[in-house]
N, C-alpha and C positions, 0 to 999 in steps of 0.2 A: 525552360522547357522548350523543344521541339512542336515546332505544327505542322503536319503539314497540309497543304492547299485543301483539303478535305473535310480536316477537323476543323471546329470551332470551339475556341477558346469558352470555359465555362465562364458564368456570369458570376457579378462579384456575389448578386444574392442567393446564387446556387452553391456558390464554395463555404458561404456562412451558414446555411441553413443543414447542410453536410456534415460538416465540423463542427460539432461539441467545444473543439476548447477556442477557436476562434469565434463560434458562437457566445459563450462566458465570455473573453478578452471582450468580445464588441460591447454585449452587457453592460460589464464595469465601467469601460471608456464613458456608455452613455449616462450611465448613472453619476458617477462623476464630475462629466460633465453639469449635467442639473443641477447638483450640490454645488458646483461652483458659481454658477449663475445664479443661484439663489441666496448664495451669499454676496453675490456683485450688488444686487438687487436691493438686499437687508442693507449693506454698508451705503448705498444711494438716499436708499430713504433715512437712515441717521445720520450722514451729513445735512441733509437738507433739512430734518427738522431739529436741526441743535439749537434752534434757540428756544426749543419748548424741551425743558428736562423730563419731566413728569411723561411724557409720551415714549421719547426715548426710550428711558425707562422699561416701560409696559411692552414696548416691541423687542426690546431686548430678552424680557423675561418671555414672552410669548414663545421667541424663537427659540430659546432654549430649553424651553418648556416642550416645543414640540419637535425638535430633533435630539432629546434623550428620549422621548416616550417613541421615537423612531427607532432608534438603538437598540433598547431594552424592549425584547420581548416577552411576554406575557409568560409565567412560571406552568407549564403545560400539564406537568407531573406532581405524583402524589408523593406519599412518602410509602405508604401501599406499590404500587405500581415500581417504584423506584428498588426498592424488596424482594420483588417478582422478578424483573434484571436483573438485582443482582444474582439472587437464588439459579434463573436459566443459565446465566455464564457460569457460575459453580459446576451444575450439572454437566455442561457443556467439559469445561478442564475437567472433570473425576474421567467424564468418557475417553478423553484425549488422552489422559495418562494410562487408565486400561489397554488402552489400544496398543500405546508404547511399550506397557509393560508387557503384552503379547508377543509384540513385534522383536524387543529382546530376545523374549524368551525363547523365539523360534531361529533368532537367527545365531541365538547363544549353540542349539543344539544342533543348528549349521555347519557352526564352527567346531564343534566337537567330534562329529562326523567324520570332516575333512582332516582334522588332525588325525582320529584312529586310522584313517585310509593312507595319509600319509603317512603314520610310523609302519603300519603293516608293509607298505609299497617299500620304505626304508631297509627293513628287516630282508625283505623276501631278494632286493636289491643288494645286499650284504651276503645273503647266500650266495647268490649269483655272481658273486665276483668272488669270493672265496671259491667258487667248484670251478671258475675259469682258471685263478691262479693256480687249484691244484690240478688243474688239468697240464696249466703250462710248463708248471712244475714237471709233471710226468716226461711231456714231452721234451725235455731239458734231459733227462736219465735217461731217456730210449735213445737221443742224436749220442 
């Protein structure tokens, strides 16, 4: 991009806080980031205490313990509620197809319209060049 002498260049935490989807990318990078340091971390402290297994052990199970229960989010819904959704999307699609089916119907008789306008136009256009030919006709016997 162009500046010139007048403008200044936006700041990097103006352009993040702007933007949505560079806001998310920064997000992830940071989270990421953490996850991986906290894995540097975990693997630090099991080299150093490999010569106590039983510990090991326990920090292994702990970590894993606590980044499924990170993963795995809590089940928020019922079977009730779940019911209700699906029943609104039902209601939702029957409206959809009514509408469609309107919207056919109207541009069905659209199309029917335009075709009667065009055979009538067709027809009245078929006169009109037969009263020309026999016009030209005529004038063919009168030279």
């Amino acid at each position: 991009m162009e500046y010139t002498l007048r403008m200044r260049r936006k700041s990097t935490c103006a352009i993040i806080q702007e933007n949505k989807t560079v806001r998310d990318l920064v997000k992830d990078i940071c989270k990421k980031a953490k996850e991986r340091d906290e894995k540097e971390r975990n693997q630090e402290i099991i080299r150093k205490r490999k010569s106590d297994g039983s510990k090991i052990a326990t920090n292994i199970n702990n970590a894993t313990k606590a980044s499924v229960s990170q993963m795995v989010p809590p089940i928020p819904f019922s079977i009730e509620t779940i019911d209700e959704i699906y029943n609104e999307q039902v209601q939702k699609v029957d409206r959809l197809i009514v509408m469609s089916r309107e919207t056919l119907e109207g541009r069905n008789r659209e199309i029917r319209d335009l075709y009667k306008q065009i055979s009538q136009r067709r027809s009245e256009l078929i006169k009109l060049i037969e009263k020309a030919n026999y016009k030209l006709e005529m004038l063919k016997e009168f030279s």
